[in-house]
N, C-alpha and C positions, 0 to 999 in steps of 0.2 A: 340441481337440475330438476326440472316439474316435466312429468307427461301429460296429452290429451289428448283422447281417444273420441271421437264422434261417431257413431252410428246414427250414417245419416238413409236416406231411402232409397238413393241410388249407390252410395260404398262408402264403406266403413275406411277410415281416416286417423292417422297417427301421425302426433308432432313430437318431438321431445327438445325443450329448448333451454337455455341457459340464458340466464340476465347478464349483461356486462357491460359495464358503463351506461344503463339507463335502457337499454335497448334488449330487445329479447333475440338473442340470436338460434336461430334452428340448426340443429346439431343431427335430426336425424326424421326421417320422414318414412311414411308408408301408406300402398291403397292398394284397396281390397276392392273392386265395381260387384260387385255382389248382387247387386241389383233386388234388393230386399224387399221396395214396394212392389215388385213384379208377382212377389208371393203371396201378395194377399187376393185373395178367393173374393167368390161374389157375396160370402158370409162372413165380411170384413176379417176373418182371423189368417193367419199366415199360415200355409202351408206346411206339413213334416220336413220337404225337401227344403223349403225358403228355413226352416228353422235349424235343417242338422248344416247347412250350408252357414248360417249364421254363427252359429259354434263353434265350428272349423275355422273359420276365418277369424274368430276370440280366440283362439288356441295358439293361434300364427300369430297374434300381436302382442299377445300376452309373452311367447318365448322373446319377442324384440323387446318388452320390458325389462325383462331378465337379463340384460345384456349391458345393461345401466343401473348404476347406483343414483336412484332416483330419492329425489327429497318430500316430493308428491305425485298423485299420479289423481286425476279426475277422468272419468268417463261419462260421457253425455249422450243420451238418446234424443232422436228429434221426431219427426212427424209420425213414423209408421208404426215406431215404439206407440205413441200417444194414440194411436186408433185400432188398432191391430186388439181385435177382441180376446186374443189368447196369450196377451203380451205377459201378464200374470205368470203364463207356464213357462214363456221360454225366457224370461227374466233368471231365476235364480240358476240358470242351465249356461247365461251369458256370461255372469257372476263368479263360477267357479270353475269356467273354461278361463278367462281373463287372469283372472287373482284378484278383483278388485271390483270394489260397488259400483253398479252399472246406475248412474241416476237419469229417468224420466223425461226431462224439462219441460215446460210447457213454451208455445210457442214466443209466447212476451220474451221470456227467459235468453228462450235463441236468438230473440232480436237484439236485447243486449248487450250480447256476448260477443255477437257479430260485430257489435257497434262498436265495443271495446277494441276487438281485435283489429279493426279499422283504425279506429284512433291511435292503439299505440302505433300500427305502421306509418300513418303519416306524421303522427307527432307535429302539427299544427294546432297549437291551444285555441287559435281564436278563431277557427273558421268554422262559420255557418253550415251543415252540412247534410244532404240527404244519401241515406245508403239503402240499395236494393239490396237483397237476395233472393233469388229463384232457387229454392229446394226441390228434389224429388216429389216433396209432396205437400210442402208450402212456401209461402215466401212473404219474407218479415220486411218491413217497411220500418225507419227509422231515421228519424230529425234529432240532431244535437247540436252543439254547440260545445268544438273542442271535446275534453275529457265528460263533458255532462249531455244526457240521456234528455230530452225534452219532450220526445211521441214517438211511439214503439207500439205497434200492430202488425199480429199476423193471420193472413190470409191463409185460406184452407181449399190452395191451389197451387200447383205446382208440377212439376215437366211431366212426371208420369201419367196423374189421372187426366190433365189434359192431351198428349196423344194418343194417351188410348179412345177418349171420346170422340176426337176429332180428325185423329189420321188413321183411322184403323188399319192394321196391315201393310201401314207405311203409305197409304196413301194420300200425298198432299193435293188439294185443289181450292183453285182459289173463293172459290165457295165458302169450303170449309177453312181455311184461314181464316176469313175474315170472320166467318161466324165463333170461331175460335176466341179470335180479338174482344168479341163483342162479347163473347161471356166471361171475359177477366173479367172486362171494363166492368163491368154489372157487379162485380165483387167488390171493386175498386172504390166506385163513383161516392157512397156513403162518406168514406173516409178522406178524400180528396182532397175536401174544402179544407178542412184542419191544417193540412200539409203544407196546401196552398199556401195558406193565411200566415202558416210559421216561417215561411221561404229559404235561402237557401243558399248559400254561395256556390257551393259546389257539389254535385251529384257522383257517387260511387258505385258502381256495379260489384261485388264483395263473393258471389259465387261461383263453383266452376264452369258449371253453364253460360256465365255469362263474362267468363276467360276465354269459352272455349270460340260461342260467340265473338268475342273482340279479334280471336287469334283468326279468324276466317274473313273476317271483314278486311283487316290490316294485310293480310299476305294476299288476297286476292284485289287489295283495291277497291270494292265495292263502295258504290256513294261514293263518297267524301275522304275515305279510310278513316275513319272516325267513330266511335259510339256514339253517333245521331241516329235520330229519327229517320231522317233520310236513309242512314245507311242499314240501317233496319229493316227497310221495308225495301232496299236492293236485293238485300240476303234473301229476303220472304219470296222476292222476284223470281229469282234463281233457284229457290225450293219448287215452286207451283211451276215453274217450266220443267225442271224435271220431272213432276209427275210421282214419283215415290221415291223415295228416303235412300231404298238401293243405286239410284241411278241417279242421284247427286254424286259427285265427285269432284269439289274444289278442294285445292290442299288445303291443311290447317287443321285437318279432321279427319276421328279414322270413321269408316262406315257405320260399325254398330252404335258411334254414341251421334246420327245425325236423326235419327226418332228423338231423342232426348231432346238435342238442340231445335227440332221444329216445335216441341212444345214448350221450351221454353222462351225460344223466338213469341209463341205469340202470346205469354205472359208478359214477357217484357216490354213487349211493344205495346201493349197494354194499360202496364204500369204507367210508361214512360206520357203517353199520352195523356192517359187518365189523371197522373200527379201535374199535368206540366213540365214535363223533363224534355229537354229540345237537345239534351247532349250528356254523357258522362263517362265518366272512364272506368275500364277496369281495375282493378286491384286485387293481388294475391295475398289476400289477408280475410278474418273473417272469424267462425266461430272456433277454431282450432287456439288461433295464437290470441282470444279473447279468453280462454280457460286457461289459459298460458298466464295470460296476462293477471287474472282474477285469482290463480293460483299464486303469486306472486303479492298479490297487494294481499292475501290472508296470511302470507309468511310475513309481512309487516306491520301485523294487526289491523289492517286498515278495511274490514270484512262488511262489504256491501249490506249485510243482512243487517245490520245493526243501524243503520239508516233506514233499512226497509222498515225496522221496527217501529222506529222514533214516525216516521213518518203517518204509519197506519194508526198511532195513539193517537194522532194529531187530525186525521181523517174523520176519527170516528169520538174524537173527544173524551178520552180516555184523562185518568186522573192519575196524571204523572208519579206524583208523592205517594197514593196507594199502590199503584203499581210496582214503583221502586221498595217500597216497605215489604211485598210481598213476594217480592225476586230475592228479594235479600235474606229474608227468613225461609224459605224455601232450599235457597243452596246449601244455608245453614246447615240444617235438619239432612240435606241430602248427603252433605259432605259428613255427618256424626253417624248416619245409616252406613256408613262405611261402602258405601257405592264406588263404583271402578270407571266406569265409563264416563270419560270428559265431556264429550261428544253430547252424549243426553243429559248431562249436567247443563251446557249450554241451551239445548235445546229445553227446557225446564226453566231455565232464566228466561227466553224468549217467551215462554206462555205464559209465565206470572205477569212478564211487562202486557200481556193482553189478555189477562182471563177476566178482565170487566167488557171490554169491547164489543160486545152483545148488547148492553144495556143501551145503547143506541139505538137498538131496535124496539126492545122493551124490557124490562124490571123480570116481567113473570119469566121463567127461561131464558134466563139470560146466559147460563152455559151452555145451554143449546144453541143457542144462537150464535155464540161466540166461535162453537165449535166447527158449525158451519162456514162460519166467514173464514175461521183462519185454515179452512181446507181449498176456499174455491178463492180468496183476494187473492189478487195479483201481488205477490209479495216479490220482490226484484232481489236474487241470490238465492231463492229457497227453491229445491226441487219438489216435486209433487209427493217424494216420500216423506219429505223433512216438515210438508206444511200436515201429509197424515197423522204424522207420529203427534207434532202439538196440537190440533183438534182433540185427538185423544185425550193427553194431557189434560186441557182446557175442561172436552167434556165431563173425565171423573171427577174434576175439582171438587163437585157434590153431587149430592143424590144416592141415589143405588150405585151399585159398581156393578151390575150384569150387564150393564152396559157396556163395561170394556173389561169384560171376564178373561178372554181371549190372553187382551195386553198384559194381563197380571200373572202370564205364565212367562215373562221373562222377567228375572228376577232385577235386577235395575229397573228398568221399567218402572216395576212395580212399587219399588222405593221412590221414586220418583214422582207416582199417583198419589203415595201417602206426605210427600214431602209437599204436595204441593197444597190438597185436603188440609195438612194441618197448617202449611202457610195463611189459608185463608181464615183459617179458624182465628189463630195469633193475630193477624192484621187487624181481625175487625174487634177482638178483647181487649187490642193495643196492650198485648204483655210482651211486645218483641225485645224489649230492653230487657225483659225480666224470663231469661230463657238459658242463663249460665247453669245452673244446677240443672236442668231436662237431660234424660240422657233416653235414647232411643236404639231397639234394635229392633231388625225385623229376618228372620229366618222361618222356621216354620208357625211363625204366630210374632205378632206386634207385641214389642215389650216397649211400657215407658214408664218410667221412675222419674217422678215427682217429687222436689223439697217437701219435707214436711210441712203442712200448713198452707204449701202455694195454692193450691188448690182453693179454699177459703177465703185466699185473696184473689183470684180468677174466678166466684163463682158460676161463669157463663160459663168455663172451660168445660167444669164439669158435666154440662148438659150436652154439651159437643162431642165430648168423651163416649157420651153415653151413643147418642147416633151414631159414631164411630162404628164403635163396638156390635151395633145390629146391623149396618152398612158389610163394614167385612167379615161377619159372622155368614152375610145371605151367600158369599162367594166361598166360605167356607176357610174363612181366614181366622184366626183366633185373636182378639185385643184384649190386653191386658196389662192397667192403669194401676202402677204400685208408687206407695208414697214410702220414701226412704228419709 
């Protein structure tokens, strides 16, 4: 069985599901409305009380983990994790209330994962398909076709910061509705034409908001009962006649979540215009049972990132055969360093497939640059921790190491900065064939023992050896090059 835990802006979310016969069935659920964008101050950082509130509610999910013999468990952060200037602090505080790494996402990421967790519910390979979601505090727009991803953008807007701008105090009017409308649209409009132009069989609505939307349209009737346009802007109708948020009262909703639903009414009606969307349905599926899903296709080897990678050699014209020579003698070296950690072993093969990927920009600094790309591309499975830790990687390749002084206090890691340093060293001497007799430790100081003689038939190594040696000498490392 795999869990997925989402903290999302408006409540933190738990699935725990089991695959059986191709389908992921849900065995156990939970919601926490926490209301966590609410915490954040007008100094973007999240408040004490939004943070001990936050913890508490990880303490409560984390015992429902405990409660299942689980086979994985993934936790995903979404918008307010990503802006929230103090997220740094209440990160390892999430972590160790939970049991379990709290990861980042960036917003692409979440559109994804939504998209996945769409497709496996409808399990339609060939249809055309656009999917909304209205987040607390964005909302991800995504075109595929069946199981494949085609255009994936998210917007940095969503139910909270838009009611608070435009209904303050619960105040709806139709003023401010439509000026509402009109500043989605304005988010919108750039990205439109793309959408347009890739079209579309079928439109999905994928978040609670806009379940919650659907469940209020349907039992009252409004428009059409339908997820139209039309019936969207009956809702909007029935908002601005009532006047404020308190004094709506159709069923299908309880009172506190109809501030929500007005800002998210005028995102979507937004969306819906601004894409061309004239109708769609909702669907109770989305980023939950898309980490469900993703945790499942890594229990089959079948791990997104690894296309992510192939794909970014290919963007930036990377030389496949050096790459692979250099991942390869790399692991090597990591796996004779007597290293423990699988996880950064991986993550170590993923930066040697990219530590030339810079030279696409330019030759001079080219790990500089590399480092930079592979922290800010849009890499498709990789959280915002997983693309820092390979920048780092990337960055020490060469040069000084004060540069990631820091990183070289965990000890893997730090194997792994040398494993990679001397990868490139071996790649470009092309003595990778001739690396059976090297034997390497590294504890309090680098030890490598050399055949006798090898050396004299590498004579570049030895010069490499040498920069080594003043390299982790400046961090206060010790190297030391013995022929056996």
């Amino acid at each position: 069985m795999y869990a997925a835990v989402d903290l999302g802006s408006n409540s933190f979310r738990l699935h725990i599901g089991e695959p059986i016969a191709g389908q992921m069935h849900i065995v156990r659920t939970a919601r926490d409305p926490i209301r966590l964008a609410a915490g954040l101050g007008p100094d973007g950082a999240l408040t004490p009380e939004a943070m001990e509130t936050a913890v508490r509610s990880m303490r409560d999910l984390g015992a429902i983990l405990r409660q299942h013999r689980l086979d994985a468990v993934r936790v995903v952060a979404t918008n307010t994790m990503r802006v929230a200037t103090n997220a740094g602090l209440l990160l390892p505080r999430l972590e160790a209330a939970i049991g379990y790494p709290v990861e980042i996402i960036s917003g692409e990421e979440e559109g994804r994962l939504i998209y996945m967790g769409v497709s496996a519910a409808l399990a339609r390979p060939g249809e055309q398909r656009l999917v909304i979601d209205v987040g607390g505090g964005s909302t991800e727009v995504i075109a595929g076709r069946g199981d494949e991803i085609q255009l994936v953008e998210s917007f940095s807007i969503g139910t909270r910061p838009q009611s608070a701008a435009w209904f303050p105090d619960g105040h709806v009017g139709a003023v401010s509705f439509d000026a509402a409308v009109n500043a989605a649209r304005a988010l919108f409009e750039d990205a439109a034409g793309r959408y347009r132009a890739h079209g579309w069989q079928a439109a999905y609505g994928s978040s609670g908001t806009i379940r919650a939307i659907n469940e209020v349209i349907t039992r009252n009737r409004l428009g059409d009962g339908t997820m139209s346009v039309d019936s969207l802007l009956a809702l909007r109708d029935r908002l601005v006649a009532a006047g404020h948020v308190d004094a709506f009262d159709l069923p299908g909703i309880k009172r506190e979540r109809v501030i929500v639903m007005a800002g998210g009414l005028s995102v979507l009606l937004a969306a819906m215009q601004e894409f061309g969307v004239r109708a769609m349905s909702a669907i109770n599926a989305g980023l939950r049972l898309g980490v469900l899903s993703d945790l499942e296709l890594r229990a089959r080897r079948s791990d997104r990132r690894d296309s992510a990678i192939q794909d970014c050699m290919r963007r930036f014209g990377v030389d496949e055969g050096r790459a692979l020579r250099t991942a390869a003698i790399a692991c090597q070296l990591y796996d004779r360093l007597a290293a423990t950690d699988d996880s950064l072993r991986r993550h170590l093969q993923w930066s040697c497939m990219l530590h030339e990927v810079g030279q696409a920009v330019s030759h001079t600094g080219a790990h500089k640059h590399a480092a930079y790309i592979l922290e800010h591309a849009d890499l498709p499975g990789f959280t915002n921790r997983e693309q820092r830790l390979m920048s780092t990687m990337v960055l020490a390749q060469k040069g000084n190491l004060r540069k990631v002084r820091e990183a070289l206090g965990e000890p893997d890691l730090a194997r792994s900065v040398l494993a990679i340093r001397l990868a490139t060293v071996f790649m470009h001497a092309r003595v990778d064939g001739d690396l059976d007799g090297l034997r390497l430790r590294m504890k309090n100081r680098i030890e490598i023992d050399t055949p006798r003689g090898w050396l004299k038939q590498h004579p570049t190594v030895a010069a490499w050896f040498d920069k080594e040696a003043a390299a982790w000498g400046e961090v206060g490392v010790g190297f030391q090059v013995t022929q056996v």
